[in-house]
C-alpha positions in Angstrom: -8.1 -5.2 27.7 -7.3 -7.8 24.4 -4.1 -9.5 23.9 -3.8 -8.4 20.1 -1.5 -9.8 16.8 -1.0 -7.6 13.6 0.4 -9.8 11.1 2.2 -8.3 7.9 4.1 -9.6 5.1 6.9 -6.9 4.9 8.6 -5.8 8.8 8.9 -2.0 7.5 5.3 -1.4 7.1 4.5 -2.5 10.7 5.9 0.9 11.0 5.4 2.9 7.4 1.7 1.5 7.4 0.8 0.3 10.4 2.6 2.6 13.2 -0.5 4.8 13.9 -2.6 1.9 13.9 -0.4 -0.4 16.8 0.3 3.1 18.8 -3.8 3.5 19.1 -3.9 0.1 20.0 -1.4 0.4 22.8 -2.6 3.4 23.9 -5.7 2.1 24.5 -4.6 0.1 27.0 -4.3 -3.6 24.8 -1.2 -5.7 24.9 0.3 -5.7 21.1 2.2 -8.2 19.2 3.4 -7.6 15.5 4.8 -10.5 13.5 6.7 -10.5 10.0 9.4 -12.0 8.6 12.6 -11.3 10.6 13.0 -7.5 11.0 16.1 -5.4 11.3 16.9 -4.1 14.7 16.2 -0.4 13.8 12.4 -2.2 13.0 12.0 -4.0 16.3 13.4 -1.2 18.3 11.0 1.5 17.0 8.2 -0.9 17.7 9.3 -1.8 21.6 9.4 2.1 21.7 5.6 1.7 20.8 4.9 -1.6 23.2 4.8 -3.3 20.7 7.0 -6.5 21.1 8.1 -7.9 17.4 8.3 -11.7 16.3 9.5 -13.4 13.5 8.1 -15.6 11.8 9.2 -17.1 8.0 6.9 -16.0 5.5 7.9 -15.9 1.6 5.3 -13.3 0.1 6.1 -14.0 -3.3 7.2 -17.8 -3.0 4.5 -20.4 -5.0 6.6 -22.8 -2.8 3.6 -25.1 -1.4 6.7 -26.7 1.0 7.3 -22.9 2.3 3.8 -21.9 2.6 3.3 -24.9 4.9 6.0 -24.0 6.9 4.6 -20.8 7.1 1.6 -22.0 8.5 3.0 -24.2 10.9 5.2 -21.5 12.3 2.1 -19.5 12.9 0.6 -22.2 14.7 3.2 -22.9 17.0 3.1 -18.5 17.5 -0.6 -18.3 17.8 -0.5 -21.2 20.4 2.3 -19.5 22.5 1.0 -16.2 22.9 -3.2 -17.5 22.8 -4.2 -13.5 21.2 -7.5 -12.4 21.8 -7.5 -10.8 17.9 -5.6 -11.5 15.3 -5.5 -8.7 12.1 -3.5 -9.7 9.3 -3.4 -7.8 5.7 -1.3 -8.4 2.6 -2.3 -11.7 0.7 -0.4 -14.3 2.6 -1.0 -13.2 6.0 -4.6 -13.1 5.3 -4.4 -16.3 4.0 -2.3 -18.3 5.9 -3.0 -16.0 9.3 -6.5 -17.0 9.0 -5.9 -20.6 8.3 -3.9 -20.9 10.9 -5.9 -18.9 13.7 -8.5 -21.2 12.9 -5.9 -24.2 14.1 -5.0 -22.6 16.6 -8.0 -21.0 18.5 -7.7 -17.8 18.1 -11.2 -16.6 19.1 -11.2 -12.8 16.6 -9.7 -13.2 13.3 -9.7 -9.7 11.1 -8.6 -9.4 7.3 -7.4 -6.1 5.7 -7.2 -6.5 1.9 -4.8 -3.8 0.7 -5.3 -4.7 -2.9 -5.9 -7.4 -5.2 -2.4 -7.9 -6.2 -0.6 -9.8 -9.3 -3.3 -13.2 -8.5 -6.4 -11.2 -9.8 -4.6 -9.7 -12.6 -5.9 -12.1 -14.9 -3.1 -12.9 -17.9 -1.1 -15.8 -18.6 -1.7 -19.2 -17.8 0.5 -19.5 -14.9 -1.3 -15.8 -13.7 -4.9 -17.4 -14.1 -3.7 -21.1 -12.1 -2.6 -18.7 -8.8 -5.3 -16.5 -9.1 -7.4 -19.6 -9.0 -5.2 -21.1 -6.1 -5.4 -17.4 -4.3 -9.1 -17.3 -4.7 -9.8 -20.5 -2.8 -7.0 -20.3 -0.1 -9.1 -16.6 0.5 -12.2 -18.6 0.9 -10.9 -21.0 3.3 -9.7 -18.0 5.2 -12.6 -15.4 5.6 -14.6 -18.3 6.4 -13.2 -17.9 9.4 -13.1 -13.9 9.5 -15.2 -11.8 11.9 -14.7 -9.0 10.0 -13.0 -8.0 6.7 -11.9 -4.7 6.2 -11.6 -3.4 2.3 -10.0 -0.3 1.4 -11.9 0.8 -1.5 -15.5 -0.3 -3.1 -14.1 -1.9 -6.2 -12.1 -4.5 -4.5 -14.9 -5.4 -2.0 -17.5 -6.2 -5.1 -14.5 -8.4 -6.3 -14.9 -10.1 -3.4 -18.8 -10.4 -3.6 -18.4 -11.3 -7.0 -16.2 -14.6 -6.4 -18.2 -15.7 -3.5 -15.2 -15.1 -0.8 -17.5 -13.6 1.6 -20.1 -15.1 3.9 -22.2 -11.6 3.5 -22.5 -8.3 2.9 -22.1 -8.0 6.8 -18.5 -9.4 7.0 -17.7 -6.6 5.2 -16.4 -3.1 6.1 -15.1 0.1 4.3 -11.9 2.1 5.4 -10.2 5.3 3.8 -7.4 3.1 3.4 -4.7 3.4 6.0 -5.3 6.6 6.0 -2.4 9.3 6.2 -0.8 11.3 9.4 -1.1 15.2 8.8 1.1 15.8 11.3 3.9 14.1 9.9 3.8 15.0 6.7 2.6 18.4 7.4 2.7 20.9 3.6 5.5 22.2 2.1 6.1 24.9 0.0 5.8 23.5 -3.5 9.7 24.2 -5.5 8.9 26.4 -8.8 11.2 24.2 -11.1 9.1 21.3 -12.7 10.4 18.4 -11.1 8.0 15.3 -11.0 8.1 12.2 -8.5 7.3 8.9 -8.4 7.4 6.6 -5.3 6.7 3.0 -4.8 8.5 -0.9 -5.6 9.3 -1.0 -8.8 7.3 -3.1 -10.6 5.5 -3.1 -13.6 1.9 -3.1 -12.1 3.5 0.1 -10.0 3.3 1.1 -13.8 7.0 2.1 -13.7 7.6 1.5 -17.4 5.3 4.0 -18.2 6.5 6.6 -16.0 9.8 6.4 -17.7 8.3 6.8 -21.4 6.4 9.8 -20.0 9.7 11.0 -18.7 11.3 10.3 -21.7 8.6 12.2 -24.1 8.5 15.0 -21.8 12.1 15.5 -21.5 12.3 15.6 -25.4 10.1 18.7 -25.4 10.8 20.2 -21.9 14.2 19.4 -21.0 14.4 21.9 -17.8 11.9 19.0 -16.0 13.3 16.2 -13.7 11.5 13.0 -12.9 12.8 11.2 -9.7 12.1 7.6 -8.9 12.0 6.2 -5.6 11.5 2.6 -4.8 13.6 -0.9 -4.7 13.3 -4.2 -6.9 10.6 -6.6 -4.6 10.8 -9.8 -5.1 7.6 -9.5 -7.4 6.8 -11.6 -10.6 6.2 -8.1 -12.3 9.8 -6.5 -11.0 11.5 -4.8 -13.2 15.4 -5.9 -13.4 18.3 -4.4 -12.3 19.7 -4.5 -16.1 16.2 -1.8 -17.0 16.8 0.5 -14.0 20.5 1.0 -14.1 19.5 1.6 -18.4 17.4 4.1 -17.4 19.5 5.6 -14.9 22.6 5.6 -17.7 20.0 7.2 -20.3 19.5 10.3 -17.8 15.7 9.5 -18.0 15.4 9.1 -14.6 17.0 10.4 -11.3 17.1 6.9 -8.9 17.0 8.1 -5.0 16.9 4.3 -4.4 14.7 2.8 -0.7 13.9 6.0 1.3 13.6 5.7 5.0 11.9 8.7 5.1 10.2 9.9 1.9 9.4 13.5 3.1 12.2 15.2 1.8 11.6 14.1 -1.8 7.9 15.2 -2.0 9.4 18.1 -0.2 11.4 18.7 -3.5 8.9 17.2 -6.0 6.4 20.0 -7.6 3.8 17.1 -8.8 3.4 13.4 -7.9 3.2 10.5 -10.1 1.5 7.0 -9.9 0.8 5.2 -12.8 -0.5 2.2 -11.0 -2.6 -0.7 -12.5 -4.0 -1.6 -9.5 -4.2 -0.5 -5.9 -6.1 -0.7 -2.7 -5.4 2.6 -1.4 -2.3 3.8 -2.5 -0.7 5.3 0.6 2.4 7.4 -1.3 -0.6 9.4 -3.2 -2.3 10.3 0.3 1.4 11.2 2.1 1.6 13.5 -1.4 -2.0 14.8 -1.0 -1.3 16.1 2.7 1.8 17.6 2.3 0.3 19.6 -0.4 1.1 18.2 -3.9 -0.8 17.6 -7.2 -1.2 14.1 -7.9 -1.4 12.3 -11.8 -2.9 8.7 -10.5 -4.7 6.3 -12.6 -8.2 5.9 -13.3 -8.8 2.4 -12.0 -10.1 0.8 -8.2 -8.4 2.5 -5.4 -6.3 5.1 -7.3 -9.6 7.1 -9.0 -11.0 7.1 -5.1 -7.8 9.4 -4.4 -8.3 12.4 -7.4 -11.2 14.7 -8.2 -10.4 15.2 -11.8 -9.4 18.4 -12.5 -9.6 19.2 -8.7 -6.2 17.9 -6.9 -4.7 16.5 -9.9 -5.5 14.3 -12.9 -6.6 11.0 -13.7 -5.3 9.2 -16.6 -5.6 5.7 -18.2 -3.5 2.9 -17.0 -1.0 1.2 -19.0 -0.8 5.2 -20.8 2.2 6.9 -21.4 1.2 9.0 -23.4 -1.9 10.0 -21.8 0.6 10.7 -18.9 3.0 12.8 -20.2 0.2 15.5 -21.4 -0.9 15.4 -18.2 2.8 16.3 -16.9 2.8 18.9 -19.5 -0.1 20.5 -18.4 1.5 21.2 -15.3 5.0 22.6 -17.0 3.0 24.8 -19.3 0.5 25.9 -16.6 2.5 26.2 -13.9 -0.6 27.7 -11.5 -2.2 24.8 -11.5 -0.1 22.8 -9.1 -0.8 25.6 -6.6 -4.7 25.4 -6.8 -4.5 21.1 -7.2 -2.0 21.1 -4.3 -4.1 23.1 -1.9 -7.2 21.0 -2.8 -5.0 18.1 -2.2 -4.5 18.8 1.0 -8.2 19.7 2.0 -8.9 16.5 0.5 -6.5 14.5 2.8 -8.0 16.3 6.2 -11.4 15.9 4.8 -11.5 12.4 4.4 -7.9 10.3 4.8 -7.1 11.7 8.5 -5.6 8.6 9.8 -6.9 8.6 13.2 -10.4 8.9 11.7 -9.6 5.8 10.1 -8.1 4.1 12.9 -11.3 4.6 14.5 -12.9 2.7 12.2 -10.7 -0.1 12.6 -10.6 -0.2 16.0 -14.5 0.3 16.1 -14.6 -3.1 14.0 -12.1 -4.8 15.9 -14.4 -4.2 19.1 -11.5 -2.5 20.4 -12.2 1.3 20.5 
């Protein structure tokens, strides 16, 4: 049996994202270590119930800092060193980046990246956007240099990759349904007849939370019986919205906040279709939890969003950075009202068919060489 570290940039989706993951691990037999910045005690206690023992460690995800990020790596280090893991899997940019760096310093003999997306450094933009997503490019390299495996969520982001030269080979690579989603947990619900719409994620402009508010707020004006519900927090994100837009927006009437959900089950439980306007994604993991408990989605059509939605099957795919392209496609469900029924069956087929998070943990595992 391994010694094993999962290394993650935000404590809550050790267990949101992660959870299934670490229990297979300990089940199968393997000693498991998580590490993240500090966690609160509900966090660490839900992962001893695992066996999963927690550590702290400072990480900044969206600090440009270079004094931080050192310390960062030093800390990791000085972890790696002290607990000598057989495998270390890190995903989110700066564990990847500084967890690879620094299981190389340290000896770690199996290092594993998950990219989850391609984030705000590969948006292109600005100046400023262009200089990190140069920096982020060649801190990657450095890193996966080191990687026995790299795990990509969807095709688009893995020919990004390829296409920068962050890889040694098509062989580092490997292909996951994301993180897949439990159906167990969020089991299907009864969809609610009233046309109520929900959106779920950190509220940031990439999340494309400007533009589900200007759908809202076009909709509204010819269907006022609909609701739009926004769940989420401000992240401490270059594209974050500010507090000054959101409590505008709540004020207006635009939008109902529900503010950071613990458990998000009861709102898709009362939402009739989902909404992500995203500009980019890996896999988004709120449109799969909506899929399986049996709602119609409106995504995006761009890299890991599109992978989610047969068009005109489970829901509708729409251009990012649209608002208007998404509020017909809200309409279409007030005016139809059938078709949430159909989209939010095929949803669910969808999610057992290919997004069954233990399939998908099987994967991992299988790559990891710890099935």
């Amino acid at each position: 049996m391994a010694r094993v570290v999962v290394l993650g940039s935000l404590p809550e989706s050790l267990l949101n994202f992660r959870g299934p993951l670490l229990r297979a691990m300990a089940a199968a037999g393997h000693e498991v270590h998580a590490a993240s910045p500090p966690a609160a005690p509900a966090v660490v206690a839900a992962l001893a119930a695992m066996g999963v023992r927690h550590h702290a460690v400072p990480l900044a995800r969206a600090s440009l800092n270079p004094l931080r990020d050192l310390g960062t790596l030093r800390a990791l280090v000085s972890l790696f060193r002290q607990l000598r893991p057989d495998h270390l899997l890190a995903y989110t940019i700066k564990p990847v980046i500084y967890g690879g760096l620094a299981a190389r310093l340290a000896g770690v003999p199996r290092y594993y990246a998950m990219i989850t997306g391609l984030g705000y450094s590969f948006a292109g933009g600005g100046l400023k956007c262009r200089l990190v997503g140069r920096l982020a490019r060649a801190l990657y390299r450095a890193s996966l240099a080191g990687a026995e495996r790299v795990l990509f969520q969807n095709r688009d982001n893995l020919d990004a990759f390829t296409a920068f030269g962050l890889l040694r080979g098509p062989s580092q690579a490997c292909l996951t349904a994301g993180s897949g989603v439990d159906l167990a947990h969020f089991a299907p619900m009864p969809l609610p007849d009233a046309p109520h719409f929900l959106m779920v994620a950190r509220l940031l402009h990439d999340k494309g939370v400007l533009e589900y508010v200007e759908a809202a707020r076009r909709v509204k004006s010819s269907h006022p019986q609909a609701r739009f519900r926004l769940a989420g927090w401000i992240d401490e994100n270059p594209t974050a919205v500010s507090p000054r837009q959101l409590d505008g927006w709540i004020r207006e009437g635009v939008i109902e906040y529900l503010g950071r959900l613990d458990d998000v089950r009861p709102a898709f439980a009362d939402a009739r279709v989902y909404c992500l306007p995203s500009y980019h994604e890996g896999m988004p993991r709120t449109v799969l939890e909506a899929m399986a408990m049996g709602r119609p989605v409106i995504t995006t059509r761009v890299p890991g969003c599109r992978d989610t939605v047969c068009e005109g099957g489970n829901g509708y795919l729409v251009p990012a950075r649209d608002a208007e392209a998404l509020a017909k496609a809200m309409v279409r469900f007030i005016e139809t009202p059938d078709l949430a029924l159909a989209m939010g069956a095929a949803g669910r087929r969808r999610a057992e068919e290919e997004f069954d998070v233990n399939r998908v943990n099987r994967t991992i595992l299988e790559a990891m060489e710890l099935a």
